[in-house]
SERO-4910 file (N, C-alpha, C, O; in steps of 0.05 Angstrom, whole numbers):
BEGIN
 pado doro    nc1    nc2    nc3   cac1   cac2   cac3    cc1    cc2    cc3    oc1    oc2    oc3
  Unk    A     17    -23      0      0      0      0     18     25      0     36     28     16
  Unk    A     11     43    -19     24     74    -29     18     91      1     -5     94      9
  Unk    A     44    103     17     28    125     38     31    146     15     44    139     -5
  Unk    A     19    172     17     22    190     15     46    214     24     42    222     47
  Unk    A     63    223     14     78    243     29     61    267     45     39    278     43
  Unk    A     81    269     60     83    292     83     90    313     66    107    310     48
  Unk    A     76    339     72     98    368     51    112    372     72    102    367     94
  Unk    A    147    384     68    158    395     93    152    421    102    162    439     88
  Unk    A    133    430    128    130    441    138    157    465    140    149    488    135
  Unk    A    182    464    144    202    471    146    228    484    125    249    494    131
  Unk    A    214    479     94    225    471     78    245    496     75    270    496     74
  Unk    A    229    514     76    246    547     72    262    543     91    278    526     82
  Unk    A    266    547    110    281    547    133    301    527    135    324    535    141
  Unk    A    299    505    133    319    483    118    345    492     97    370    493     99
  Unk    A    321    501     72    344    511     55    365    533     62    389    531     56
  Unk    A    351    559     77    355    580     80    388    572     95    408    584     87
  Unk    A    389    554    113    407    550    146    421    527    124    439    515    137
  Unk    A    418    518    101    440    504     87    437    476     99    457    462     98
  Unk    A    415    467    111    406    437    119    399    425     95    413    405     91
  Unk    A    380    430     75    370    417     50    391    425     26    395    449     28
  Unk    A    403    415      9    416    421     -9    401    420    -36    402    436    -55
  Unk    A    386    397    -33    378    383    -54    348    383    -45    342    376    -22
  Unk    A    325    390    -65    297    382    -68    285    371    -96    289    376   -120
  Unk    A    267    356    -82    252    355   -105    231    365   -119    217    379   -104
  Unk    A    222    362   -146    210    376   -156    184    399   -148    178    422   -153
  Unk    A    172    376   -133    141    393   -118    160    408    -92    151    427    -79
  Unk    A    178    399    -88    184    417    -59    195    449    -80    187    472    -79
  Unk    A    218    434    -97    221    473   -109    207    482   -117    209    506   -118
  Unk    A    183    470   -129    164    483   -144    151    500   -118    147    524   -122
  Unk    A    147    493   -102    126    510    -76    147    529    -57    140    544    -39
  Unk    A    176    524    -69    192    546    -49    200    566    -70    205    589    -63
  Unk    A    201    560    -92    199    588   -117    177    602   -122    175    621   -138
  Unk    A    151    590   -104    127    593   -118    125    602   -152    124    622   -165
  Unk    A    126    569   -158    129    563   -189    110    539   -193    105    523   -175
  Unk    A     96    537   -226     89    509   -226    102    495   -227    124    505   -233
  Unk    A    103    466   -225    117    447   -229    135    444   -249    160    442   -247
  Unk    A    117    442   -275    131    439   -299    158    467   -302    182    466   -305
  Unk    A    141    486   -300    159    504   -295    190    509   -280    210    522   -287
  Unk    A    183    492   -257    214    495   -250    219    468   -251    233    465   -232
  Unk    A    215    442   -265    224    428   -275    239    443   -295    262    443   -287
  Unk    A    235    457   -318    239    458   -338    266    480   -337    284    482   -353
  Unk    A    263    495   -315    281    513   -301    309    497   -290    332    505   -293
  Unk    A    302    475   -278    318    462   -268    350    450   -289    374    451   -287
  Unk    A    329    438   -310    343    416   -320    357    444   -342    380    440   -350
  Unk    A    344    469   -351    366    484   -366    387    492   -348    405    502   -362
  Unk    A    394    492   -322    409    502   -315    431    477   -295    448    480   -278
  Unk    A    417    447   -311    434    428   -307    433    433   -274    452    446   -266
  Unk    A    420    426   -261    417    426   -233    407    397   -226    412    388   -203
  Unk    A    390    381   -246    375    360   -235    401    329   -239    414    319   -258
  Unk    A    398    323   -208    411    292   -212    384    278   -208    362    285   -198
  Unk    A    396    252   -222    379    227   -222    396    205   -198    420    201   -202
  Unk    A    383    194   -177    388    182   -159    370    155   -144    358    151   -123
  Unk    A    375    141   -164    372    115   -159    329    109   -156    314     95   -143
  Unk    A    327    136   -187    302    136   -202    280    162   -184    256    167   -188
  Unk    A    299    176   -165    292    201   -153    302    226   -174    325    228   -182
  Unk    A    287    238   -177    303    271   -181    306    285   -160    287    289   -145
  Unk    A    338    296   -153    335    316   -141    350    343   -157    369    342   -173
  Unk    A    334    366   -145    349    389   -158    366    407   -132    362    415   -109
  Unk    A    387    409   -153    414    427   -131    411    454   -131    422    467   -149
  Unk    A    397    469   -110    387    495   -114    415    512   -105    409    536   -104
  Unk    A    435    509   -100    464    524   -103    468    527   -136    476    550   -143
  Unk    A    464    510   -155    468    510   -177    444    521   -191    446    536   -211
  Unk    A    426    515   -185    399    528   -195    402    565   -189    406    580   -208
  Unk    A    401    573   -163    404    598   -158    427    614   -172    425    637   -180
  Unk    A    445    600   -173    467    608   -193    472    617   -221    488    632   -233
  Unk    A    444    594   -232    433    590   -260    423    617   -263    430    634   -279
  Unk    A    400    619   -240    383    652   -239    395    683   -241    389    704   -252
  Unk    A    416    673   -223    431    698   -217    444    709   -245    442    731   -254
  Unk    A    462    682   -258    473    690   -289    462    689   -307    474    698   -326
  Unk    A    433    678   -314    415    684   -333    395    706   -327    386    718   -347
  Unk    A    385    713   -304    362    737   -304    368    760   -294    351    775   -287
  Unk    A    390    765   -290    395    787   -273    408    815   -288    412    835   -274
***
């Protein structure tokens, strides 16, 4: 039987204090307030997303980095 995930309550605050390095998709999507596909699609141009053993996670050090030298 499938549980359902937990959202992290914490998630900002995690990232912020350098506890979370790595999220996944619905978690960045709800700390960029972005849609999904959207920062999927954000992710993988700025080569941030690993694949881990059939998980994505995205490296928001490298993502934020992405932002800073492409939109700024």
């Amino acid at each position: 039987m499938a549980y359902k995930r937990k959202p992290v309550e914490s998630l900002e605050f995690d990232v912020r204090t350098g506890q979370k390095k790595y999220v996944r998709y619905n978690e960045g999507a709800e700390l960029y307030s972005m849609g999904v596909h959207g920062f999927m699609d954000l992710a993988k141009e700025a080569g941030a997303v690993r694949k881990i053993k059939g998980v994505c996670l995205v490296n928001l050090e490298v993502l934020n980095q992405y932002i800073e030298d492409m939109y700024s």
